[in-house]
VOTI-68726 format. One record per residue (C-alpha): residue number from 1; x, y, z; residue in one letter. Coordinates in nm, 3 decimals. Layout:
   resi      east     north        up   resn
    NUM         X         Y         Z      A
...
This chain:
   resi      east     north        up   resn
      1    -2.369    -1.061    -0.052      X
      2    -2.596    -1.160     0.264      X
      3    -2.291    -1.250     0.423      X
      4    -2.171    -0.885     0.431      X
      5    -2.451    -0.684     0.452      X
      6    -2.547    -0.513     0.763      X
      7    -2.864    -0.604     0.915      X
      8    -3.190    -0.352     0.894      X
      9    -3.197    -0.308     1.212      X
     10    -2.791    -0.283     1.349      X
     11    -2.747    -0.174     1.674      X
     12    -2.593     0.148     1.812      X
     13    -2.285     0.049     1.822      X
     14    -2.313    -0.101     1.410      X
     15    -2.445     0.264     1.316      X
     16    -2.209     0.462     1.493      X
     17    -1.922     0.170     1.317      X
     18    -2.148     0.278     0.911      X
     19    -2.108     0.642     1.006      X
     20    -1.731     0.635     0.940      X
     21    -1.772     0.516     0.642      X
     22    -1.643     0.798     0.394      X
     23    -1.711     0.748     0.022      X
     24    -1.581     1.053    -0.217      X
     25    -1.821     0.938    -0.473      X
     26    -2.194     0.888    -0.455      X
     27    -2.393     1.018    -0.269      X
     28    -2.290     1.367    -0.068      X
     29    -2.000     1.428     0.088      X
     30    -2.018     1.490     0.494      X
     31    -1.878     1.829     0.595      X
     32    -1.676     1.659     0.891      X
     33    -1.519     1.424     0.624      X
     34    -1.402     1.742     0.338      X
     35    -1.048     1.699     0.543      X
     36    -1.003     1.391     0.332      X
     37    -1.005     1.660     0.022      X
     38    -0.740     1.840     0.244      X
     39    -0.463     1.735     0.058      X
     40    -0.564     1.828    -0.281      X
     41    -0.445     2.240    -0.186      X
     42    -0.108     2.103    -0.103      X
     43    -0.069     1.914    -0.436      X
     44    -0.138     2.238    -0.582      X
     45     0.048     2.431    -0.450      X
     46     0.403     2.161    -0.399      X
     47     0.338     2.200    -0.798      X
     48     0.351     2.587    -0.796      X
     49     0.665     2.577    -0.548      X
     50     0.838     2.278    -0.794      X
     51     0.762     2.483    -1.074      X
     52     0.950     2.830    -0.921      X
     53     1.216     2.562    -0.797      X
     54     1.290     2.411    -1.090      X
     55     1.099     2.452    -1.415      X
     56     1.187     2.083    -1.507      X
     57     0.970     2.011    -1.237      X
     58     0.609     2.055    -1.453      X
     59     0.764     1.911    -1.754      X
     60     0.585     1.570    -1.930      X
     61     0.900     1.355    -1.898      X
     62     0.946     1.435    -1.478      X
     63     0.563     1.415    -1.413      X
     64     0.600     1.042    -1.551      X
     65     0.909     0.976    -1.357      X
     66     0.712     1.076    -1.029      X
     67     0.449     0.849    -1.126      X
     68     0.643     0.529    -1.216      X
     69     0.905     0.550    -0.929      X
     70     0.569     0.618    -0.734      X
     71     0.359     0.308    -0.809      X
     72     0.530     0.065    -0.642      X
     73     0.519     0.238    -0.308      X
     74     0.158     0.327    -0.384      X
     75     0.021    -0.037    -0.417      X
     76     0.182    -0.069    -0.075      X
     77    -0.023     0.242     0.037      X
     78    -0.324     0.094    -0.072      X
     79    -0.274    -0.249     0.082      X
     80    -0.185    -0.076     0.433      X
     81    -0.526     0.166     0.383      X
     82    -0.749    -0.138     0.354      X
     83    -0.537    -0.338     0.648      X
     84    -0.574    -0.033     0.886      X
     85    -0.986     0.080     0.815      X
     86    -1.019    -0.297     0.960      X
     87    -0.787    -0.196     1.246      X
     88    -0.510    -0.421     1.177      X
     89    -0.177    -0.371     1.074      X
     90     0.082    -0.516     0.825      X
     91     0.440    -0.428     0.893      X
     92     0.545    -0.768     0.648      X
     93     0.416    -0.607     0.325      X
     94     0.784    -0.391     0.296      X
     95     0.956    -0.744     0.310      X
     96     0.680    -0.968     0.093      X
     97     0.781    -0.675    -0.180      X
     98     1.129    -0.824    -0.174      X
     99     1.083    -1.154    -0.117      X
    100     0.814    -1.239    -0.326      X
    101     1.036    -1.194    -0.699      X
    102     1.315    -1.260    -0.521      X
    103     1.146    -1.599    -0.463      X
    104     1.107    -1.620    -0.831      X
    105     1.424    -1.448    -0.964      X
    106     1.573    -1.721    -0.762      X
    107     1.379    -2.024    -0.926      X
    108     1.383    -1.854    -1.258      X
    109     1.713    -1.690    -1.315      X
    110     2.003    -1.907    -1.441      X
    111     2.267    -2.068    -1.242      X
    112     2.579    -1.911    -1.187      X
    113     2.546    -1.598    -1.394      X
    114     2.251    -1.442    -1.299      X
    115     2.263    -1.623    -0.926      X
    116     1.982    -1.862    -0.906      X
    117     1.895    -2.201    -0.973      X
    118     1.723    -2.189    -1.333      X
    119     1.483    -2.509    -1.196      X
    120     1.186    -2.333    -1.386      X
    121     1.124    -2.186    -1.722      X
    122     1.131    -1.800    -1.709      X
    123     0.736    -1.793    -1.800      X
    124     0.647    -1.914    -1.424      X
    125     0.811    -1.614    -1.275      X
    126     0.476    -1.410    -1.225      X
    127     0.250    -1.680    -1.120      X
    128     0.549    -1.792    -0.827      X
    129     0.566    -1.413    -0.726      X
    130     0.202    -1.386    -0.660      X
    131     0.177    -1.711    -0.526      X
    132     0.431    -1.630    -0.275      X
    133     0.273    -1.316    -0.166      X
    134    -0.074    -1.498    -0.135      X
    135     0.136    -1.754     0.087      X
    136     0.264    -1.501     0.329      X
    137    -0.097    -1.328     0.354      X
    138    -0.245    -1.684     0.424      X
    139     0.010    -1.748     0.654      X
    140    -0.036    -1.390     0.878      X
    141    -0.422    -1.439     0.825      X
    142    -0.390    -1.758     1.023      X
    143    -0.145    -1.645     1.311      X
    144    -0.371    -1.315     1.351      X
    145    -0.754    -1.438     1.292      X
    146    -0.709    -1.798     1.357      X
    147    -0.513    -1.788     1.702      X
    148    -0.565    -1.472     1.739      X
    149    -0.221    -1.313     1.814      X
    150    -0.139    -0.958     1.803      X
    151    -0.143    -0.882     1.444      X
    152     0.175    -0.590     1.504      X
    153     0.401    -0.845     1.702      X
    154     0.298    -1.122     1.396      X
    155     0.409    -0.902     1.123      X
    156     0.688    -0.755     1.270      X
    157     0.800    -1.129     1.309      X
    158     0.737    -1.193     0.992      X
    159     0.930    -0.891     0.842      X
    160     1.209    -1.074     1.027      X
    161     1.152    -1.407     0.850      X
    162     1.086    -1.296     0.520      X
    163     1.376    -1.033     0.521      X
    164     1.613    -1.356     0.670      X
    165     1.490    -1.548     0.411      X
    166     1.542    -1.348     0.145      X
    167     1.927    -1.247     0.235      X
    168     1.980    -1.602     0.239      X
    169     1.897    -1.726    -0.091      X
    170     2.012    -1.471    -0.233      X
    171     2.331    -1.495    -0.047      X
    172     2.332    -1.110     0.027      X
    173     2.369    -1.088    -0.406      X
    174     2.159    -0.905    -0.645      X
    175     1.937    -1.130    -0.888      X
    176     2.033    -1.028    -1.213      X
    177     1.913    -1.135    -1.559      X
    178     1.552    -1.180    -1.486      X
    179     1.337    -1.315    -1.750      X
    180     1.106    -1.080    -1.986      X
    181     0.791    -1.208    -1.813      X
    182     0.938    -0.980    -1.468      X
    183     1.083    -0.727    -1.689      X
    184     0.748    -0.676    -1.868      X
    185     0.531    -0.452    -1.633      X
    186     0.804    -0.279    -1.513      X
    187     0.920    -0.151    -1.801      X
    188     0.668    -0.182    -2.064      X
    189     0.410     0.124    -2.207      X
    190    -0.022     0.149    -2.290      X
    191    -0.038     0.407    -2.466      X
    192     0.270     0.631    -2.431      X
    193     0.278     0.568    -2.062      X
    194     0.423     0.352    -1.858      X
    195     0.206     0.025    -1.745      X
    196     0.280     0.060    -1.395      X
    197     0.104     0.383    -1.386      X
    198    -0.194     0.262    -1.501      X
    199    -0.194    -0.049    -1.323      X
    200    -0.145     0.218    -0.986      X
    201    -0.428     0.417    -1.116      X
    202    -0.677     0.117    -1.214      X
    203    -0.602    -0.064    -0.841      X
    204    -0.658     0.268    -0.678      X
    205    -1.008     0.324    -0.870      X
    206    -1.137     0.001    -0.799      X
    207    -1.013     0.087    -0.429      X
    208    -1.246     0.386    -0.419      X
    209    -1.537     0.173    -0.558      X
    210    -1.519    -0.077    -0.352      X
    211    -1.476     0.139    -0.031      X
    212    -1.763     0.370    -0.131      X
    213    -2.030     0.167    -0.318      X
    214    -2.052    -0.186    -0.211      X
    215    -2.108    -0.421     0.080      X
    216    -1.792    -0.531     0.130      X
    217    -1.635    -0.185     0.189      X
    218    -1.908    -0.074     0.420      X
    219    -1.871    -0.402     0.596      X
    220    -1.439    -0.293     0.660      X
    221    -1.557     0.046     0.789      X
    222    -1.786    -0.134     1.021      X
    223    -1.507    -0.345     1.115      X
    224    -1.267    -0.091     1.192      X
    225    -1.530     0.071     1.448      X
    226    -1.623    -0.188     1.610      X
    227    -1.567    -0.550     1.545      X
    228    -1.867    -0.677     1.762      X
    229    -2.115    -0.497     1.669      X
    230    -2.002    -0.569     1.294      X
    231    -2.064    -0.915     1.391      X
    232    -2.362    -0.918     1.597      X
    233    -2.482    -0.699     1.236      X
    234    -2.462    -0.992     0.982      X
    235    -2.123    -0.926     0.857      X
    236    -1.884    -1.222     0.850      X
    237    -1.607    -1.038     1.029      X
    238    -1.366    -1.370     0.957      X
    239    -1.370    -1.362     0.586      X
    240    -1.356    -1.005     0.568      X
    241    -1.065    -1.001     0.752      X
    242    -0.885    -1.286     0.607      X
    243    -0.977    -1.118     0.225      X
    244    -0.838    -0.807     0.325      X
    245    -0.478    -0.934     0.459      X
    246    -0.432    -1.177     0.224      X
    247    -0.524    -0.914    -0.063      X
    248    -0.267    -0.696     0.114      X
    249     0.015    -0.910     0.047      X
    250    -0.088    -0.959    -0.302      X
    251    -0.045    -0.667    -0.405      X
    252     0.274    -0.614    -0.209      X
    253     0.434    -0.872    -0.407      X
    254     0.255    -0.718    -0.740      X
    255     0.438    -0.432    -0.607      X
    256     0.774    -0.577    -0.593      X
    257     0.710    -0.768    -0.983      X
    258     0.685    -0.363    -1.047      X
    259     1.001    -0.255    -0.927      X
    260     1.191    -0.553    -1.034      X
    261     1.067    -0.506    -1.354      X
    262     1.171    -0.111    -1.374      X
    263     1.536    -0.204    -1.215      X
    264     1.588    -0.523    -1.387      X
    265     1.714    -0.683    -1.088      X
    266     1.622    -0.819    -0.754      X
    267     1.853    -0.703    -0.458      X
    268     1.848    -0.884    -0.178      X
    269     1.782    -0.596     0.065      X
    270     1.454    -0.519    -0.153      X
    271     1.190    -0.272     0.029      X
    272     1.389    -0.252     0.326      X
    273     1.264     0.070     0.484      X
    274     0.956     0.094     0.325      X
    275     0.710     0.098     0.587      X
    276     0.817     0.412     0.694      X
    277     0.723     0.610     0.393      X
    278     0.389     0.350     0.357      X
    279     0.273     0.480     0.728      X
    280     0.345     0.785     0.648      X
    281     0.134     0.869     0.334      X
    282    -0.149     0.671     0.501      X
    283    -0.140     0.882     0.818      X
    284    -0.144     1.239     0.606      X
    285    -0.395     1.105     0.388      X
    286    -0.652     1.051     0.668      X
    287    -0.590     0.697     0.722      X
    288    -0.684     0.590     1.121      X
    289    -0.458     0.402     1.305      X
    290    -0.774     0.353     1.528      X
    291    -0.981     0.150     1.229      X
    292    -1.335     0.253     1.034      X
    293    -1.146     0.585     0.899      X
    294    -1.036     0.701     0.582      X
    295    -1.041     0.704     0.195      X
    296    -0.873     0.529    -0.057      X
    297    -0.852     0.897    -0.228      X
    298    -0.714     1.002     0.074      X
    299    -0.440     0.742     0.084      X
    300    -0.372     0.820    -0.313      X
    301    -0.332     1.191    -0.248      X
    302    -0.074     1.140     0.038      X
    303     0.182     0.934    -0.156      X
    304     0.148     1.117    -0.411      X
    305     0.244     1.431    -0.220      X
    306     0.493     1.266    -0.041      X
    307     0.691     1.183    -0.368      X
    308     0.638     1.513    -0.480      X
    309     0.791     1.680    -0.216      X
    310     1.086     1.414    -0.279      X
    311     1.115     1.537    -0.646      X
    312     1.061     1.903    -0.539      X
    313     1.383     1.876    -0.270      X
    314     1.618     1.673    -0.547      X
    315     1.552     1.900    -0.776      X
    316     1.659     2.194    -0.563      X
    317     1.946     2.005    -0.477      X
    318     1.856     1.924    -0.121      X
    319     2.059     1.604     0.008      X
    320     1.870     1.256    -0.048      X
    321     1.963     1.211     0.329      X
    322     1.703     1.444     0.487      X
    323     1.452     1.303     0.291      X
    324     1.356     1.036     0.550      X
    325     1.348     1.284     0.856      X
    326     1.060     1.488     0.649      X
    327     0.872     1.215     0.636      X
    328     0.839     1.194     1.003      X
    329     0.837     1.518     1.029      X
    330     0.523     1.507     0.810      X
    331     0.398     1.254     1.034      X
    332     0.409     1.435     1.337      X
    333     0.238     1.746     1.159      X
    334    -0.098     1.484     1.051      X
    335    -0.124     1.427     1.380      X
    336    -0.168     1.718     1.537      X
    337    -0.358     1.857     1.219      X
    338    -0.584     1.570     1.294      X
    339    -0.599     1.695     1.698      X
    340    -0.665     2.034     1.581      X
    341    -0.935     1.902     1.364      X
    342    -1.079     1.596     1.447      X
    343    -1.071     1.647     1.812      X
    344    -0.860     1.349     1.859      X
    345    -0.508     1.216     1.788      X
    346    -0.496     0.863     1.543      X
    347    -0.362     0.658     1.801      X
């Protein structure tokens, strides 16, 4: 790809932008970036403390559970991780996750019972759920690349609209009776476990390729550190951009086809809330706020622990209320972990 490729000769600015490129495979692994492995220890050893908490904890069928109830949250993780390395930021995706099959369940579901309109056959539901999420990311592309408005303020109006939207064809109800085609990936198995697992785990793999082996995911990192010498190197800064927030909200409304699917039902306060737990996984995982930082591994391993930690505190009976104040308190200990570090906080 010509178009992404850095030029032979980039400038100081475009090397300093490829040095913060991290890949975890290929190649070796710089000592400055091993933080990104940081993580793994505490996986380790929130499975040794779930274990002494509750022995269920370890156990095939709870392992799963964590998984599933995980991978919806975790394709929001990576869409957030590839928004922020280009130094942008996507506060919609929580509300596209709703929207997006509530869009469908709405079309889809029949009148009266179930609370929608039944104007399309029940096989269309997947193709109007992605198509809606591809919608909003062409529509926050525009605002932010081609007028070139603050990408936080866009989103955040946007999480606004979507969330409005949603409420009110729904009319505050629950979509109910949703058609096997959004029931399917939710709730369907490959090979003894469920699809949404391996649909997490496939995403997230390609993530890691594509970050650490080709053009395009150099061509983010150089983004993220500095736009202008990314430009001024070759790389079509433009398109990047507009593939990476428009990807975003794909897979935020893949997302919410997953949890639909698992609940069988489309509320109409859907992924309210998320965000929250999506910044915070990225920001433990290693994920710059600051652009041209972090892994997708990274990113994996901090939801993951997150949700651990979730299942470790249920299971010892801790109330489901506190759970959101760890989260920022987890927040506020990456940070300074990062100071302590990296020498500088991820503003």
């Amino acid at each position: 790809m010509p178009e992404t490729a850095l030029a032979d000769t980039p400038t100081p600015d475009a090397a300093t932008a490829g040095r913060k490129r991290t890949a975890l495979l290929g190649g070796r692994i710089p000592l400055a970036r091993l933080r990104d492995l940081a993580l793994v220890p505490a996986v380790v050893v929130i499975a040794i403390v779930g274990q002494i908490v509750n022995p269920v904890f370890l156990q095939t069928d709870n392992l799963i559970n964590v998984l599933q109830t995980m991978s919806e949250m975790a394709l929001l993780v990576l869409a957030q991780t590839m928004i922020l390395i280009v130094k942008k930021m996507d506060l919609s995706l929580e509300s596209t996750m709703g929207l997006a099959p509530g869009i469908a369940a709405w079309l889809v579901v029949p009148a009266g019972a179930g609370h929608g309109l039944g104007l399309l056959p029940g096989g269309w539901a997947v193709p109007v759920t992605l198509a809606v999420g591809v919608l909003v990311g062409v529509v926050n592309a525009l605002l932010i690349i081609r007028f070139g408005l603050n990408g936080f303020i866009v989103t955040l109006g946007m999480l606004i609209v979507l969330r409005g939207i949603l409420t009110g064809v729904s009319g505050g109800q629950t979509f109910f009776q949703l058609p096997p085609s959004m029931l399917y990936l939710g709730t369907a198995q490959w090979f003894g476990v469920p699809a949404s697992i391996w649909i997490c785990l496939i995403l997230f793999a390609i993530g890691i390729v594509v970050l650490g082996w080709t053009s395009f995911g150099r061509a983010l990192y150089a983004i993220g550190g500095n736009v202008d010498a990314a430009r001024a190197g070759g790389i079509r800064t433009d398109r990047v951009l507009w593939i990476v927030i428009v990807t975003g909200s794909l897979l935020a409304a893949l997302a919410g086809l997953l949890l639909s699917g698992r609940l069988a039902s489309v509320a109409s306060a859907q992924g309210n809330g998320y965000i929250f737990t999506v910044f915070a996984a990225a920001v433990i995982g290693g994920i710059s706020l600051n652009g041209g930082k972090g892994t997708m591994f990274g990113a994996f391993t901090g939801i993951l622990l997150l949700y651990m930690i979730q299942n470790v505190l249920t299971l010892g009976g801790v109330p489901a209320q506190w759970i959101g104040a760890l989260n920022g308190l987890i927040i506020l200990v990456a940070l300074i972990i990062s100071r302590i570090t990296g020498g500088k906080v991820q503003d």
